[in-house]
N, C-alpha and C positions, 0 to 999 in steps of 0.2 A: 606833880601828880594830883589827882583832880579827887582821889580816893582818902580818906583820912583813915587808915587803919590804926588798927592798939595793939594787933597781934599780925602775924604772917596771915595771908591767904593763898589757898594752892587753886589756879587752874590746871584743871587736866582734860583730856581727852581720851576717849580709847577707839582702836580702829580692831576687830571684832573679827569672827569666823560668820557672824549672823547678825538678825536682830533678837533672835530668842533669849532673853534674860534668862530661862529657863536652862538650856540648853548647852549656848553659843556660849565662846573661850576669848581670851583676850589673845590677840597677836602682836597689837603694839601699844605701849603707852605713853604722853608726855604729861609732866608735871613742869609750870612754870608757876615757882613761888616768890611773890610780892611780899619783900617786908615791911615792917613800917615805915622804916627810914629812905624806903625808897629802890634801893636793892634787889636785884633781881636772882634768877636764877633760873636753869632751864636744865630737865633732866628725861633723858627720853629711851626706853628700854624695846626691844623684842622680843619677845614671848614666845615659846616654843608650847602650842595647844597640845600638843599630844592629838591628833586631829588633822583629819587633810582639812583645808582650808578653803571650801567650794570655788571654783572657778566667779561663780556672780561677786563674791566679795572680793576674789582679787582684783575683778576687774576696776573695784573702785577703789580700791586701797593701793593697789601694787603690790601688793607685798603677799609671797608664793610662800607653798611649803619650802622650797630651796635656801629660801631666807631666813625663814626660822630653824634651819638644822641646826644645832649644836648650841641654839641659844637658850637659858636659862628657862624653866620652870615656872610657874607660877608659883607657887609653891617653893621655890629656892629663894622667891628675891618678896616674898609676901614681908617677913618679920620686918624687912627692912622697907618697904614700904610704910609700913602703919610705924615704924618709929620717922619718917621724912614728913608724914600728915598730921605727928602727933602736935597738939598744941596749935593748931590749924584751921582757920575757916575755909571755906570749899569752893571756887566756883567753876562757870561750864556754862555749854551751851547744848538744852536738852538734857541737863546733868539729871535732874528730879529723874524724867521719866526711861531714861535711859543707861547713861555712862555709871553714876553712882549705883541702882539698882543692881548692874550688873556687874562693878567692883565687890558690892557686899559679896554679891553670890560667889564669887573666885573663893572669900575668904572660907565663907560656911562651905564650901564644896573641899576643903582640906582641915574642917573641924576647927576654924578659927574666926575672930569676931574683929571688924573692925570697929576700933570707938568712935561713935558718932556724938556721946554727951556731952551737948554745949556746944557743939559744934555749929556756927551759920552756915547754911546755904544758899548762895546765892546763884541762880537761874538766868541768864545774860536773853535766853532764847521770852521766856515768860515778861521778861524787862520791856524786851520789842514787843510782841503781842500786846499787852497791854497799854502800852505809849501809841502803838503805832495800829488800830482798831485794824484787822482786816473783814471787816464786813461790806456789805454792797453799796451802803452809805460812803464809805472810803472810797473804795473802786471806783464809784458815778464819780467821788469829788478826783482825783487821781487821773481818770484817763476822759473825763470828759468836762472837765475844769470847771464843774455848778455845783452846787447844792442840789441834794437829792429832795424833791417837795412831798411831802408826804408820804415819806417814808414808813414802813411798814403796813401800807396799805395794798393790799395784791395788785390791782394795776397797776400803779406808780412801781411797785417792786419788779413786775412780769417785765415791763417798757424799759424798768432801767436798765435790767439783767438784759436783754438784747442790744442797745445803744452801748452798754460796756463793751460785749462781745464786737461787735462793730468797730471800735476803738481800740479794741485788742489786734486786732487782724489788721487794720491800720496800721500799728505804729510796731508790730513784730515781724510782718509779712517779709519774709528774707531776711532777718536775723536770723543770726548763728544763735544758735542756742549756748544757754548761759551754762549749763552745767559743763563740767569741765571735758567729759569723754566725747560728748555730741558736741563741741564744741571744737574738739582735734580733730574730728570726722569730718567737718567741715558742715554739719547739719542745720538747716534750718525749720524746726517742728514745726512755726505755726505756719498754717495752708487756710487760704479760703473755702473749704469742703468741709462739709460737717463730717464725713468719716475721717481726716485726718485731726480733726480738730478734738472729737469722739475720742478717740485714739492717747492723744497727747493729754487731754484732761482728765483720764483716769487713773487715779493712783492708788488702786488696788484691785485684786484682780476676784473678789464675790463670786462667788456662788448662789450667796443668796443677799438679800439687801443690807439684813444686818450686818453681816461678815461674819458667821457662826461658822460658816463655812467655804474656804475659801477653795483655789486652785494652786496645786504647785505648780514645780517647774517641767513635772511631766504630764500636764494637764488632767490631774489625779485630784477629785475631791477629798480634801482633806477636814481635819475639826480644826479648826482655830481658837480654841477655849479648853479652859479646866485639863482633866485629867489626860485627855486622850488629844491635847494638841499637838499635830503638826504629822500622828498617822490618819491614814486614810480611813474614810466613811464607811466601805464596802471590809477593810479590816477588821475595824472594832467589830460592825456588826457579826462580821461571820465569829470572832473569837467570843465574842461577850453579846448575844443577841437581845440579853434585858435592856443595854445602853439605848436601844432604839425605842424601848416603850417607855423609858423615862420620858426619853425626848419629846414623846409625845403626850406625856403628863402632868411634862414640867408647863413653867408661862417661857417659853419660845414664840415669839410669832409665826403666825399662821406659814406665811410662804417657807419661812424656813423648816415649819414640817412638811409642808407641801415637798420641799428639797428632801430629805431624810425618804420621805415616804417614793417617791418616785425611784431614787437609788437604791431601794429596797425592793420594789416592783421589778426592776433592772434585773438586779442579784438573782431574785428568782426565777425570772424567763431566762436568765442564762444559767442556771441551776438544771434548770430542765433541759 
């Protein structure tokens, strides 16, 4: 083992009703704890949300409301969770800004604390990024085998970023795609057409640039932020109509009041 630990370390994972930390419930979890001496161990629970389970996460998880009938609580197997992680270092992938965030919240959402004092974290996701740079510098050196010259100067950056793209469509053009479900589909994303290409390199779905405001699943502008994330724009404003002149008082950028303001024009011509 290539790790020298003093004490246990627990990886886990969790597979979710969402991405809302805020929100979203656990539906499944594994704990694989490393001990010092080498010893393993592997513990893996189903979680019954109290919550239908959105079709979009089952599609990547598998795992349906049918499957969590009758299984345990959150809140039934918490105590014994936080005694399995006591005495325990942490790790994950994504753990920071995801998985742990939203183990605390299970605990505080039934009036109890997981201890984290002393606790290390370690970040397996944050390990790569850092070792393995993904910036344009990387990319130039990765799919078109030079050194990038003079890098961070806008033509040298403008020329690379299209010779990358070039060598992307290359060397993906009729692969299957890597992710697992377009990959049993038998799909292959990348296409020489800038609206397919358009298409597959977006990953998120804005409203406006920042992402203050994004789209759901029923093409419904919604807040992405603070208090009123994840109902809709034309909501808040008609329940709480001050939320709109904040927005426009606060420091928001420009286009995204330009968004607010237009969806408010909207409201009102179909008001009338």
């Amino acid at each position: 083992m290539n790790l020298k630990l003093t004490r246990p370390i627990v990886f886990f994972d969790l597979e979710t009703t969402g991405l809302n930390i805020g929100t979203d419930k656990i539906v499944e979890m594994c704990f694989y704890k490393v001990n010092p001496d080498g010893t393993t161990e592997t513990r893996t629970l189903l979680l019954n949300p109290k919550m239908h389970i959105p079709e979009q996460a089952s599609a990547i998880h598998g795992i349906y409301d049918k499957d969590v009938a009758g299984q345990p609580t959150f809140e039934e197997v918490a105590d014994d969770i936080a005694d399995y992680l006591k005495g325990c270092d942490l790790g994950g992938y994504n753990l920071i800004k995801f998985d742990l965030p939203l183990l605390v919240e299970e605990f505080l959402r039934i009036e109890k604390e997981l201890d984290l004092l002393g606790v290390k974290i370690v970040d397996v996701q944050n390990i790569f990024h850092k070792m393995e740079p993904r910036n344009l510098s990387a990319a130039y050196r990765f799919y078109c085998h030079k050194e990038l010259e003079d890098a961070h100067t806008a033509e040298a950056d403008t020329i690379a970023t299209f010779k990358v793209l070039e060598e992307q469509v290359a060397m993906y053009k009729n692969v299957l795609s890597r992710d697992k479900a377009e990959k049993e589909a038998g799909i292959c994303p990348i296409k020489d057409d800038v609206p397919s290409l358009a298409a597959y390199s977006t990953t998120s779905r804005n409203v406006d640039f920042a992402g203050h405001i994004v789209f759901n699943d029923n093409d419904e502008e919604v807040f992405n932020f603070g208090k009123h994330k994840g109902k809709t724009v034309t909501e808040v404003f008609e329940k709480e109509p001050s939320y709109y002149s904040w927005m426009m008082n606060a420091d928001f950028p420009l286009y995204t009041k330009k968004i607010i303001t237009n969806i408010k024009l909207r409201m009102k011509i179909a008001g009338n």
